[in-house]
N, CA, C and O atoms as a Tripos MOL2 file, in Angstrom:
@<TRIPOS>MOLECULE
protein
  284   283    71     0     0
PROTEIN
NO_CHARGES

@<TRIPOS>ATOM
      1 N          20.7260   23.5330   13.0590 N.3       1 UNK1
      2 CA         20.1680   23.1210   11.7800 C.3       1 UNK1
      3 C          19.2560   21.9110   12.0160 C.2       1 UNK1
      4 O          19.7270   21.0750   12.7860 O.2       1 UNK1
      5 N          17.9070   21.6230   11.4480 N.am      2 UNK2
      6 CA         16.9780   20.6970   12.1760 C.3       2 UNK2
      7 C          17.3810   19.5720   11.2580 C.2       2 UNK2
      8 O          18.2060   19.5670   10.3440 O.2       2 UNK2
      9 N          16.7090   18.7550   11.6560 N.am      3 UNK3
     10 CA         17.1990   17.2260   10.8880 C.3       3 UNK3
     11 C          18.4600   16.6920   10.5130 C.2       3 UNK3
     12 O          18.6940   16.1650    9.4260 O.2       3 UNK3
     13 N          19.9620   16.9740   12.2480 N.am      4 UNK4
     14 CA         20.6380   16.4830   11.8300 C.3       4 UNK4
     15 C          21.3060   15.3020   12.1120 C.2       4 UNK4
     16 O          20.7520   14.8630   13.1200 O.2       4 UNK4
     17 N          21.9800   14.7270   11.8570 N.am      5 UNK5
     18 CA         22.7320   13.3880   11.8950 C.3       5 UNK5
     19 C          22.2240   12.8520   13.6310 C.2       5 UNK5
     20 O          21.6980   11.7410   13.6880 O.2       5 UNK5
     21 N          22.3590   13.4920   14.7200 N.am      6 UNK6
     22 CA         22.0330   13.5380   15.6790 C.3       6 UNK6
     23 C          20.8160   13.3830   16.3780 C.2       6 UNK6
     24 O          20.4670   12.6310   17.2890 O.2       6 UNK6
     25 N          20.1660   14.4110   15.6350 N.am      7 UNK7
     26 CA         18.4520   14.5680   16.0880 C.3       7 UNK7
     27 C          18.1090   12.9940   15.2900 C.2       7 UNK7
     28 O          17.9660   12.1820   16.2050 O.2       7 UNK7
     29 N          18.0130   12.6140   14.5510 N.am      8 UNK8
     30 CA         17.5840   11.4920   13.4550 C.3       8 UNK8
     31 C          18.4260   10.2430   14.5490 C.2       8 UNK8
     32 O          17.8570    9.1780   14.7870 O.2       8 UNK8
     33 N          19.5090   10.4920   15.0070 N.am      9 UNK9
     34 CA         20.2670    9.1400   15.4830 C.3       9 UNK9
     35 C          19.1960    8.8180   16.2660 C.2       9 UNK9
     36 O          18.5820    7.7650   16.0920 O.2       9 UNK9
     37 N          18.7840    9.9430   17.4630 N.am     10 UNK10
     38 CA         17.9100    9.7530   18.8530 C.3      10 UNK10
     39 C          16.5650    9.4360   18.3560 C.2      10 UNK10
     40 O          15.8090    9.1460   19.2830 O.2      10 UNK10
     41 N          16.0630    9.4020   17.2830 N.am     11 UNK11
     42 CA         14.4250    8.8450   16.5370 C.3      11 UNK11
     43 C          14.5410    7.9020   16.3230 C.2      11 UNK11
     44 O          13.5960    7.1790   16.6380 O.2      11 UNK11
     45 N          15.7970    7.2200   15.6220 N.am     12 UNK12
     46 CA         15.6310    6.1330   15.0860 C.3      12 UNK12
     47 C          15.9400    5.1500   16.4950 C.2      12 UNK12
     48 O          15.5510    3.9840   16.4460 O.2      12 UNK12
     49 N          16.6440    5.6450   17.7470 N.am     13 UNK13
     50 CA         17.1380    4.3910   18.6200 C.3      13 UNK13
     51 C          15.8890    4.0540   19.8380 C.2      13 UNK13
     52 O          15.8480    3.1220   20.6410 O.2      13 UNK13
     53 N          14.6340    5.5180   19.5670 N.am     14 UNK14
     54 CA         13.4990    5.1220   20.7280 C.3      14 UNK14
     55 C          12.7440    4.3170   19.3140 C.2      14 UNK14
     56 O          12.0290    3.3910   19.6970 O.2      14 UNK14
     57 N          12.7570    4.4400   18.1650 N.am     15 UNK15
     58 CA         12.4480    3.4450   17.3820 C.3      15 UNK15
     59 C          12.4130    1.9360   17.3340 C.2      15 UNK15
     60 O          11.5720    1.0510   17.1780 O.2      15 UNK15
     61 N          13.7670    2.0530   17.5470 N.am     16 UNK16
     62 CA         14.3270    0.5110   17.3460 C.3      16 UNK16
     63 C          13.7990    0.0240   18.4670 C.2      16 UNK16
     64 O          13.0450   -0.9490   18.4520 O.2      16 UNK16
     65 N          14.2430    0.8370   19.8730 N.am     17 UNK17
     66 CA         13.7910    0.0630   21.3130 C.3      17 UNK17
     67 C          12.0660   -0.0800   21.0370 C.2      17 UNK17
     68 O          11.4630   -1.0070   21.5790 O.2      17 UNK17
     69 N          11.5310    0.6450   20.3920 N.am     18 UNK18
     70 CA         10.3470    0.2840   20.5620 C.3      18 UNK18
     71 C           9.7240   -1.1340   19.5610 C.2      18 UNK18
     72 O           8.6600   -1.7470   19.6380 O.2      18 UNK18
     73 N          10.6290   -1.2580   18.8580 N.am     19 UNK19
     74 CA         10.3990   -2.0930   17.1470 C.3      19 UNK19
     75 C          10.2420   -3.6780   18.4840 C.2      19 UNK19
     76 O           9.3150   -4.3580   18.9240 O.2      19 UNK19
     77 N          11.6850   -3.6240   18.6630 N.am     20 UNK20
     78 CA         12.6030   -4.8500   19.4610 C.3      20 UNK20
     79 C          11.2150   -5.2240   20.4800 C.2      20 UNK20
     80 O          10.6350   -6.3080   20.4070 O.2      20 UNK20
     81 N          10.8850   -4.3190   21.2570 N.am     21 UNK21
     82 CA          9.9910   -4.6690   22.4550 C.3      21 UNK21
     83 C           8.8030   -5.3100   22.1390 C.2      21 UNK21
     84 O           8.1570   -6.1930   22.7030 O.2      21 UNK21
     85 N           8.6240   -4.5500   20.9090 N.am     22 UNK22
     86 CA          7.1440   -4.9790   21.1290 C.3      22 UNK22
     87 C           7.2250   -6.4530   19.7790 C.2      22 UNK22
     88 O           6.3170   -7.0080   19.1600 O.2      22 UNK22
     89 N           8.5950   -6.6420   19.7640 N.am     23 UNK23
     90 CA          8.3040   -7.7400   18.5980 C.3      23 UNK23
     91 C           8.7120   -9.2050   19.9400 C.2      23 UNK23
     92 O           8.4080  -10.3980   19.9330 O.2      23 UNK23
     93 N           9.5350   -8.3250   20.9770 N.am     24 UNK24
     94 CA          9.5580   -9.9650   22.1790 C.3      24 UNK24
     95 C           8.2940  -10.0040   23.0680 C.2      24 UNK24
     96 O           7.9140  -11.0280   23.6370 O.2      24 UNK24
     97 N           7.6630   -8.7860   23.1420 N.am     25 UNK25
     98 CA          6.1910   -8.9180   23.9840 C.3      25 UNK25
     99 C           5.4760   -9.5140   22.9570 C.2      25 UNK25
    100 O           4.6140  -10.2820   23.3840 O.2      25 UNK25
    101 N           5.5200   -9.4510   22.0880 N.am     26 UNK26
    102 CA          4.5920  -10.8650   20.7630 C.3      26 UNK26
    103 C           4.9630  -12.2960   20.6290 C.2      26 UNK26
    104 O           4.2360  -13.2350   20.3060 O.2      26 UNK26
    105 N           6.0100  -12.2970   20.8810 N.am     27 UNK27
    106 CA          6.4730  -13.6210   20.9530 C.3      27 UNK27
    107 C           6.3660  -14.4400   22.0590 C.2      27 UNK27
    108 O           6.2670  -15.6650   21.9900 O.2      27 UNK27
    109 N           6.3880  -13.6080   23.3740 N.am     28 UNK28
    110 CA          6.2450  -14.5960   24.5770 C.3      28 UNK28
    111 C           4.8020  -14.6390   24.4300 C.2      28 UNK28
    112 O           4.5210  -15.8360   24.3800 O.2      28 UNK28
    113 N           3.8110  -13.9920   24.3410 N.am     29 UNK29
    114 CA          2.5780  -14.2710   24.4970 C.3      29 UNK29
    115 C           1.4310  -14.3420   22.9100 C.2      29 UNK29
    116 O           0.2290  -14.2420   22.6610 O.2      29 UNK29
    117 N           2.7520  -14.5770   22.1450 N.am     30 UNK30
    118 CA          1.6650  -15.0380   20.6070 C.3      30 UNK30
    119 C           1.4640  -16.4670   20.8630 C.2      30 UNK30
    120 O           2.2950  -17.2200   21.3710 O.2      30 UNK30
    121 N           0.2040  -16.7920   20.4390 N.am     31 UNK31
    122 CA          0.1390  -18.2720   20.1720 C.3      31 UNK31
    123 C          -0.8010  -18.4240   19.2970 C.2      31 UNK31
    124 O          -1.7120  -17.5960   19.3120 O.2      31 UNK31
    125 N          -0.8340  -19.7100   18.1310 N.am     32 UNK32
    126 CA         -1.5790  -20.1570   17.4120 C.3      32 UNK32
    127 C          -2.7470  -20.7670   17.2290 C.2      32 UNK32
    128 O          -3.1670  -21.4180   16.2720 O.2      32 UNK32
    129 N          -3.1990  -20.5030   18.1930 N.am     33 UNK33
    130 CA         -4.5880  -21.6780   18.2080 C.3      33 UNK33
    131 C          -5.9760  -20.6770   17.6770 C.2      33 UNK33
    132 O          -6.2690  -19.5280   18.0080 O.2      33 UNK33
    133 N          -6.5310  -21.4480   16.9120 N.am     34 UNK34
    134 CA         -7.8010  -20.7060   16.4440 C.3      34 UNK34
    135 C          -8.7700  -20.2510   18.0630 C.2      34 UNK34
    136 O          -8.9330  -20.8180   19.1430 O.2      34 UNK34
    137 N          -9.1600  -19.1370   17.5490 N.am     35 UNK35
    138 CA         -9.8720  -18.7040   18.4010 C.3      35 UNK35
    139 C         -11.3340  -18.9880   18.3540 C.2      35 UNK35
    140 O         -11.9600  -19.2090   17.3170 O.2      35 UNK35
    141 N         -11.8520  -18.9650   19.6110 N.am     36 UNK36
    142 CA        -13.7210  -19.3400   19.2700 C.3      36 UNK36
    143 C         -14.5880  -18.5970   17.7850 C.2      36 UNK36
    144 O         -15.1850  -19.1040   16.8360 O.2      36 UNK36
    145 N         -14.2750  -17.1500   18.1940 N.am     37 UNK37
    146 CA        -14.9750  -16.7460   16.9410 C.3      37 UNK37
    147 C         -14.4350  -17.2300   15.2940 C.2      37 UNK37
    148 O         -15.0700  -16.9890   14.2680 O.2      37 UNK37
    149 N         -13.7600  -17.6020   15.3310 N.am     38 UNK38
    150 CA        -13.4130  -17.8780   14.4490 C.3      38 UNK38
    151 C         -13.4730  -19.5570   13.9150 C.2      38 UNK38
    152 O         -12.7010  -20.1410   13.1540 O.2      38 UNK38
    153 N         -14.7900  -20.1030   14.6810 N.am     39 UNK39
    154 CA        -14.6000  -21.7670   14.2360 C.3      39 UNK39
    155 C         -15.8400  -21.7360   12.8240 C.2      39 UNK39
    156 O         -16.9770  -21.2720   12.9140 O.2      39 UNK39
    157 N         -15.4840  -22.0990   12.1060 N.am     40 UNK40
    158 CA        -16.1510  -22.1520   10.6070 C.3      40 UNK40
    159 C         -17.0800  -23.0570   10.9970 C.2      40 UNK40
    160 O         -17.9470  -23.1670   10.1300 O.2      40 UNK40
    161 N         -17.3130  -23.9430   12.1990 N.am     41 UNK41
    162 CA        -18.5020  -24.6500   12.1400 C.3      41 UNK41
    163 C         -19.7370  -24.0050   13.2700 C.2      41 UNK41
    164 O         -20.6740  -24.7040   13.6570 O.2      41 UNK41
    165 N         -19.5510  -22.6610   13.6690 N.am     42 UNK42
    166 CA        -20.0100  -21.9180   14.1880 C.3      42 UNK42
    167 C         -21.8080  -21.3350   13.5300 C.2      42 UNK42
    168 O         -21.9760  -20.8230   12.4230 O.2      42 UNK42
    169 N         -22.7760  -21.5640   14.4160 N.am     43 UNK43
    170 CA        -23.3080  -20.8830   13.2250 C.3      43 UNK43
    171 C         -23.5840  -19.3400   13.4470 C.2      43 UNK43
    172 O         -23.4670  -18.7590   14.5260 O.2      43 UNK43
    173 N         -23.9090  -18.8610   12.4300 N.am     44 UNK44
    174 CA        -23.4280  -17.2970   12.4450 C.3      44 UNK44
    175 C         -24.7290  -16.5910   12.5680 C.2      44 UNK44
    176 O         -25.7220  -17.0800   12.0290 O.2      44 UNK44
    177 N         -24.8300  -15.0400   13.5010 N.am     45 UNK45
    178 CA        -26.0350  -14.1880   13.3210 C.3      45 UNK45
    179 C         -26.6390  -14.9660   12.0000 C.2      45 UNK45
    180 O         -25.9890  -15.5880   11.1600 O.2      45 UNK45
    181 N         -28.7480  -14.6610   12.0740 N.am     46 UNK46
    182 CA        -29.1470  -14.2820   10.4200 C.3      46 UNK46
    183 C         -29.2930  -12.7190   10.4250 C.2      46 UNK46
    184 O         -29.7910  -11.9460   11.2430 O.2      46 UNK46
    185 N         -28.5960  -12.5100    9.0550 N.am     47 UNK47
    186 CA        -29.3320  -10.9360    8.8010 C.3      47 UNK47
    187 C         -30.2890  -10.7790    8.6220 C.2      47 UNK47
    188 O         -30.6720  -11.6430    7.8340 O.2      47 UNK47
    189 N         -31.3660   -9.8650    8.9930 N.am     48 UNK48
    190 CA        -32.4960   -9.9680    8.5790 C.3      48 UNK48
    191 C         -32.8040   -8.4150    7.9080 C.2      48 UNK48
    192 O         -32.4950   -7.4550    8.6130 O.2      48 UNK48
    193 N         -33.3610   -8.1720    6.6600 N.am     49 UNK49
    194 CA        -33.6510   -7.3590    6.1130 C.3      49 UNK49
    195 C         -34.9450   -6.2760    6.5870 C.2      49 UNK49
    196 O         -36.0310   -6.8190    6.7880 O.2      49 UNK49
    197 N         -34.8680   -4.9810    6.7450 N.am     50 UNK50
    198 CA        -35.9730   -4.4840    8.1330 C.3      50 UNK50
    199 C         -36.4080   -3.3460    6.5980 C.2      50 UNK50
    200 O         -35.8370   -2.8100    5.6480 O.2      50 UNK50
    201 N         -37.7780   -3.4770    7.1890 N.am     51 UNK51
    202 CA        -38.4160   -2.4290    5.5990 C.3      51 UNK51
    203 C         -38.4840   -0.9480    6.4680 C.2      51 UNK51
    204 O         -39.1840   -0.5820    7.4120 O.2      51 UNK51
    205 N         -37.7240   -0.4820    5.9080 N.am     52 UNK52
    206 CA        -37.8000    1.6320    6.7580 C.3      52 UNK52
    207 C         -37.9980    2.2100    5.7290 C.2      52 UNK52
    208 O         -37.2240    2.7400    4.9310 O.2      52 UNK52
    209 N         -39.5400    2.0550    5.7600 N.am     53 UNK53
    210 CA        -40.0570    3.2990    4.5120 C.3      53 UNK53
    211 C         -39.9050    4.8960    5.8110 C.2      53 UNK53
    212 O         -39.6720    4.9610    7.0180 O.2      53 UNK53
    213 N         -40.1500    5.8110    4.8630 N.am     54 UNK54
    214 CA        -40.3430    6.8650    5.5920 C.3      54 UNK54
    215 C         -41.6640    7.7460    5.0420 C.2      54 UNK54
    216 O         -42.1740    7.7360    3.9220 O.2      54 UNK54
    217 N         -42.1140    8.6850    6.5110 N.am     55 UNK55
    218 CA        -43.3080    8.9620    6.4410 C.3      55 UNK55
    219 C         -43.2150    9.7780    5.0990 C.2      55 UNK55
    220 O         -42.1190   10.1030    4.6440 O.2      55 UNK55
    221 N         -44.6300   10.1590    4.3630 N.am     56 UNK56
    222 CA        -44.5350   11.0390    3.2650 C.3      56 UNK56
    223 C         -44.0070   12.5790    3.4400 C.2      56 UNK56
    224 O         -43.3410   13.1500    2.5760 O.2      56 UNK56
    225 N         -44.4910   13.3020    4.9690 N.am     57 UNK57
    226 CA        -43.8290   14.4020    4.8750 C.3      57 UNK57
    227 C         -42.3110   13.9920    5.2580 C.2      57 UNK57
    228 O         -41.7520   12.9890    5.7040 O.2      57 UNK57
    229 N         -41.8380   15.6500    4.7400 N.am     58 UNK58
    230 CA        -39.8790   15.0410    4.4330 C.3      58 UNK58
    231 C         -39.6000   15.7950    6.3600 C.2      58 UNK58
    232 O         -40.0620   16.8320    6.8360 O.2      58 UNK58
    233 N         -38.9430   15.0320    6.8310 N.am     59 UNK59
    234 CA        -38.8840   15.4190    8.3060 C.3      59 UNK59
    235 C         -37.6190   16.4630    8.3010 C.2      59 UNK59
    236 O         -36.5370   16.0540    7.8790 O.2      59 UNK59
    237 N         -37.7550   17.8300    8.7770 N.am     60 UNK60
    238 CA        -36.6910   18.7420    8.7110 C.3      60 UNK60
    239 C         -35.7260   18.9940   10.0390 C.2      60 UNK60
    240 O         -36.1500   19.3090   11.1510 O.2      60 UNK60
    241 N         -34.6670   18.8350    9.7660 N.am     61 UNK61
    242 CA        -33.7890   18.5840   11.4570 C.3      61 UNK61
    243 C         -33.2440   20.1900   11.5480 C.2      61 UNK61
    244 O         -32.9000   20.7520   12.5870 O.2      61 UNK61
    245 N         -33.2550   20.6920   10.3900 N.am     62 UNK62
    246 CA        -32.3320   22.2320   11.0870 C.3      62 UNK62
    247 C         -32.9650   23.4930    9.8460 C.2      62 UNK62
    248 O         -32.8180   23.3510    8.6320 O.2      62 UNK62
    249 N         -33.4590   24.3340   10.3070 N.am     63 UNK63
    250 CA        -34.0680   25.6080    9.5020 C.3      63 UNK63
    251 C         -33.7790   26.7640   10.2520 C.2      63 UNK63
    252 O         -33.9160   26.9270   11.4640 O.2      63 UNK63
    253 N         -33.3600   27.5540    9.3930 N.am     64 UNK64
    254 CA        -32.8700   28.7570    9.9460 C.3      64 UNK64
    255 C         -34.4060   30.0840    9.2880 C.2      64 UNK64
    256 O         -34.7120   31.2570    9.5060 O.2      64 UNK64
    257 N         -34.9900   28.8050    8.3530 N.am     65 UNK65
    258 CA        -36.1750   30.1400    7.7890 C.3      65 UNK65
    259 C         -37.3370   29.8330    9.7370 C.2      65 UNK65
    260 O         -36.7850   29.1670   10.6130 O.2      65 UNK65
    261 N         -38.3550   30.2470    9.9240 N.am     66 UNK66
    262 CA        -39.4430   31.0380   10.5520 C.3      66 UNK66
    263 C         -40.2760   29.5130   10.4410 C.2      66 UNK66
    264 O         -39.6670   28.9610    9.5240 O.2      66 UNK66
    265 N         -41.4370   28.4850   10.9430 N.am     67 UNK67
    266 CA        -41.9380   27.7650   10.7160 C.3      67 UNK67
    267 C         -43.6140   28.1210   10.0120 C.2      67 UNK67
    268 O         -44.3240   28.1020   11.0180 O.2      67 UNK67
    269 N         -44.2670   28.3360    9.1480 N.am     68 UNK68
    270 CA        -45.3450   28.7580    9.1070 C.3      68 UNK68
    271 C         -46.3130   28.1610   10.3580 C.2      68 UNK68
    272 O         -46.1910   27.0210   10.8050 O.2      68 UNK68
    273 N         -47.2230   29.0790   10.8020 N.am     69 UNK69
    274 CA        -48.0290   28.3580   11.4950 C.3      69 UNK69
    275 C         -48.6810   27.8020   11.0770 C.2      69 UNK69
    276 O         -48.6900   27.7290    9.8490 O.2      69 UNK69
    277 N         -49.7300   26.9910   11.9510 N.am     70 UNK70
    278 CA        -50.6110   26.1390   11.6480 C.3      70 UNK70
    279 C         -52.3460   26.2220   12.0370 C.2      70 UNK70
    280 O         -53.1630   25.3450   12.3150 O.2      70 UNK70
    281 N         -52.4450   27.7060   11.9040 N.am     71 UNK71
    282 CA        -53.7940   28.3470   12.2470 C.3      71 UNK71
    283 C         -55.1750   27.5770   11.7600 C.2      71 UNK71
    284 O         -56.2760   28.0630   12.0180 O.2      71 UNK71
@<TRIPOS>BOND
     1     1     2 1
     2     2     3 1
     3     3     4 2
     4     3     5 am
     5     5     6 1
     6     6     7 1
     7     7     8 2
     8     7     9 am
     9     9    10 1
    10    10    11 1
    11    11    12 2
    12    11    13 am
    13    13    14 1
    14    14    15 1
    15    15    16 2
    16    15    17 am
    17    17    18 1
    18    18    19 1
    19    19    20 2
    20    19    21 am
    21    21    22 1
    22    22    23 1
    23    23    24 2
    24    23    25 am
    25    25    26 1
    26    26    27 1
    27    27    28 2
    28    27    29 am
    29    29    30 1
    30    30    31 1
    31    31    32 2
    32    31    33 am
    33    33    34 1
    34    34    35 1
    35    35    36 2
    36    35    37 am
    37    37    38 1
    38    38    39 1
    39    39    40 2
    40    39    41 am
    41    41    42 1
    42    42    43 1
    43    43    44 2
    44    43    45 am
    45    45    46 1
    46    46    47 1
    47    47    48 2
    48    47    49 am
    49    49    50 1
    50    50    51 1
    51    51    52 2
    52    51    53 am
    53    53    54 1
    54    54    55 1
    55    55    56 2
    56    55    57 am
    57    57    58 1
    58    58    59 1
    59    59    60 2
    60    59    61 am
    61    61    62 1
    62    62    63 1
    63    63    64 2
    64    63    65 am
    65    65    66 1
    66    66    67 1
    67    67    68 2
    68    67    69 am
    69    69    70 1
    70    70    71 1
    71    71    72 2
    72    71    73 am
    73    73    74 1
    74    74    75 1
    75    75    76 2
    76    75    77 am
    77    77    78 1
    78    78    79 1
    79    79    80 2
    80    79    81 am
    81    81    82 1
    82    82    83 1
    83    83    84 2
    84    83    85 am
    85    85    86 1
    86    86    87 1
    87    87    88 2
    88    87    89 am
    89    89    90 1
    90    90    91 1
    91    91    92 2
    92    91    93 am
    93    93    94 1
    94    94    95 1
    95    95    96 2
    96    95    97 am
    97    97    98 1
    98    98    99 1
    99    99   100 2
   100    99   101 am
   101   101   102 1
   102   102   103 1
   103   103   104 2
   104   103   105 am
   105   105   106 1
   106   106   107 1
   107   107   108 2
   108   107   109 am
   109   109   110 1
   110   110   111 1
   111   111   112 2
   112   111   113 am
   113   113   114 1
   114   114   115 1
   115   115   116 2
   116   115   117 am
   117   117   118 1
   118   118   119 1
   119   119   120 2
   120   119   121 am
   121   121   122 1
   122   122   123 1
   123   123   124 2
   124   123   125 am
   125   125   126 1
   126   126   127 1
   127   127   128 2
   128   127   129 am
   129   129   130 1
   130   130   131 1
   131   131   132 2
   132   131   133 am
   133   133   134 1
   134   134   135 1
   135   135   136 2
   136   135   137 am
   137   137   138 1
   138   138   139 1
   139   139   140 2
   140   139   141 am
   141   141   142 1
   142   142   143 1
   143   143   144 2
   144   143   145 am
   145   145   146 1
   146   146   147 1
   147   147   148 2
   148   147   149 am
   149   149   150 1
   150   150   151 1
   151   151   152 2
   152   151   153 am
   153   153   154 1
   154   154   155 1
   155   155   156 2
   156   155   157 am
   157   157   158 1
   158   158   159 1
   159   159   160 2
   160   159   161 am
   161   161   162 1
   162   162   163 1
   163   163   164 2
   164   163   165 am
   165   165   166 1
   166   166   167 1
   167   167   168 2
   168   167   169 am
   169   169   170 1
   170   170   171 1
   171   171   172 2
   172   171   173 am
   173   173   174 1
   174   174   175 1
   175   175   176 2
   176   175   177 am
   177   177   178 1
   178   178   179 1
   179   179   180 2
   180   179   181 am
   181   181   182 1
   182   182   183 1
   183   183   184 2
   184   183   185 am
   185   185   186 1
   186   186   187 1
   187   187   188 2
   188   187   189 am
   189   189   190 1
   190   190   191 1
   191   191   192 2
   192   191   193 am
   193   193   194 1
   194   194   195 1
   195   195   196 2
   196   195   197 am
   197   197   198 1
   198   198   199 1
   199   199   200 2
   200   199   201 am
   201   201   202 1
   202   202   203 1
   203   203   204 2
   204   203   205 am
   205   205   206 1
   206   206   207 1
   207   207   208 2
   208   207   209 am
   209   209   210 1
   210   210   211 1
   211   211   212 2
   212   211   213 am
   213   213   214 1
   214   214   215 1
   215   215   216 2
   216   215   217 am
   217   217   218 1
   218   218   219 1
   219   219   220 2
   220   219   221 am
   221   221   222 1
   222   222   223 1
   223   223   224 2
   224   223   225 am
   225   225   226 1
   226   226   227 1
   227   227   228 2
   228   227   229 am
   229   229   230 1
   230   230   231 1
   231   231   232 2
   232   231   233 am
   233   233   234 1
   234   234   235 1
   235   235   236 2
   236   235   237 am
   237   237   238 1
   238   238   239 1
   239   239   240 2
   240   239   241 am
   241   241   242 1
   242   242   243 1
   243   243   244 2
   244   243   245 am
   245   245   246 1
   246   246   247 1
   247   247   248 2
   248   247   249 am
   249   249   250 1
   250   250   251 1
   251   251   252 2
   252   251   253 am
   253   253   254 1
   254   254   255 1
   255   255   256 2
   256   255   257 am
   257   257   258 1
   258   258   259 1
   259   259   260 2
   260   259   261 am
   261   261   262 1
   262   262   263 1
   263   263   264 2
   264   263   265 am
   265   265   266 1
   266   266   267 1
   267   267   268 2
   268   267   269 am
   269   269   270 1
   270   270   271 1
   271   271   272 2
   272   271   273 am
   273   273   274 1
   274   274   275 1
   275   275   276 2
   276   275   277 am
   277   277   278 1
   278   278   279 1
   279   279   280 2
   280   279   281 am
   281   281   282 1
   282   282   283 1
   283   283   284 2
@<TRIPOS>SUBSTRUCTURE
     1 UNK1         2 RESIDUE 1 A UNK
     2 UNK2         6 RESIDUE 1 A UNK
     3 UNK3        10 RESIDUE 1 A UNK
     4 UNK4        14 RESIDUE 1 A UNK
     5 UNK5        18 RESIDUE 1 A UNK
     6 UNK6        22 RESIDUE 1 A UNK
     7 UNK7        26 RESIDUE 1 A UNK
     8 UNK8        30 RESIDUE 1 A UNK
     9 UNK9        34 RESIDUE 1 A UNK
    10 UNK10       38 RESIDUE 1 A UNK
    11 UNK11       42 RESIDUE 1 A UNK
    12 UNK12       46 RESIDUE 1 A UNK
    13 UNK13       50 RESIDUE 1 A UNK
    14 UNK14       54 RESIDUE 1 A UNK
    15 UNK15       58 RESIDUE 1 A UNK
    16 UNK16       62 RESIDUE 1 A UNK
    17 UNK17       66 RESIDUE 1 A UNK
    18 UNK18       70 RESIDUE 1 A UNK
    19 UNK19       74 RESIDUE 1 A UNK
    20 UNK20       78 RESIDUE 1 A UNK
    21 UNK21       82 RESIDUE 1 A UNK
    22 UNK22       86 RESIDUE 1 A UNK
    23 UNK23       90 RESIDUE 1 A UNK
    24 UNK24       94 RESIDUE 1 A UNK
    25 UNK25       98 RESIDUE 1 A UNK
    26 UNK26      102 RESIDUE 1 A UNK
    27 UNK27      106 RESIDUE 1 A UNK
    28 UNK28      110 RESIDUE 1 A UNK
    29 UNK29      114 RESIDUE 1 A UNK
    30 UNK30      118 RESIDUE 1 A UNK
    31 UNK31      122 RESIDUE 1 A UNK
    32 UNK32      126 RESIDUE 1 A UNK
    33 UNK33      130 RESIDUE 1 A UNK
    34 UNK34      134 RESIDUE 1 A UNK
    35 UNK35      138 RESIDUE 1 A UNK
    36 UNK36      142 RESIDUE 1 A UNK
    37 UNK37      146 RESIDUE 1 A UNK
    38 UNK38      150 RESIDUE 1 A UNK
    39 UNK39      154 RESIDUE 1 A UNK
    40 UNK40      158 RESIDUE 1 A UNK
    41 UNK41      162 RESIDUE 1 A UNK
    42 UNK42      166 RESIDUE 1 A UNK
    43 UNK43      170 RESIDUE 1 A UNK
    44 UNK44      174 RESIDUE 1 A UNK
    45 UNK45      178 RESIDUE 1 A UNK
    46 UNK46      182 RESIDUE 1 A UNK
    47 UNK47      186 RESIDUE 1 A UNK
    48 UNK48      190 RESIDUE 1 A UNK
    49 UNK49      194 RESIDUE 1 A UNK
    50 UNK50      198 RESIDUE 1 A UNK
    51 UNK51      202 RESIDUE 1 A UNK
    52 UNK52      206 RESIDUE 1 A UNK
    53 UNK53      210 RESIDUE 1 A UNK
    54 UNK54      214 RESIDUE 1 A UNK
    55 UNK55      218 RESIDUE 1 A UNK
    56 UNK56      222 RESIDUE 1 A UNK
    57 UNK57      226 RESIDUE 1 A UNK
    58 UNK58      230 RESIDUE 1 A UNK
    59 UNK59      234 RESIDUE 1 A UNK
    60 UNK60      238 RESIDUE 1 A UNK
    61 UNK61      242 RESIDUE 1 A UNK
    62 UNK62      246 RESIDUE 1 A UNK
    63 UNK63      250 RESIDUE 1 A UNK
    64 UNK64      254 RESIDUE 1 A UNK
    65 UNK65      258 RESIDUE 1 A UNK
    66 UNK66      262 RESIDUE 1 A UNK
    67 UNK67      266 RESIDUE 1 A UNK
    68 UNK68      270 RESIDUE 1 A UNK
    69 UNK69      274 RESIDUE 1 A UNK
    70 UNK70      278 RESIDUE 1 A UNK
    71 UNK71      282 RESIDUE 1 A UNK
């Protein structure tokens, strides 16, 4: 019978070992110190606004009709 008392025990205990591990691999190597990117007296990229008009004909990427020629 699927989902029983058993199958669920063995999910939840590679669970836990995994919960536990990765909460002491954070702790030995968490630390608090602001990081470079993150100094507010940094100054930051400028955005710069770029004008992309597009040409007047409409450019076609995929046609399954025939192309007229251009005689």
């Amino acid at each position: 019978m699927p989902g029983t008392a058993e199958e669920w025990r063995g999910i939840l205990l590679v669970y836990s070992i995994m919960t536990v591990l990765s909460a002491a691999l954070f702790a030995i190597w968490a630390s608090g110190e602001v990081q470079h990117w993150n100094s507010p007296g940094q100054k930051r990229p400028e955005i710069v606004d770029v004008d992309t008009q597009m040409d007047s004909k409409p450019l076609m990427i995929c046609s399954t009709e025939p192309t007229p020629s251009t005689a």
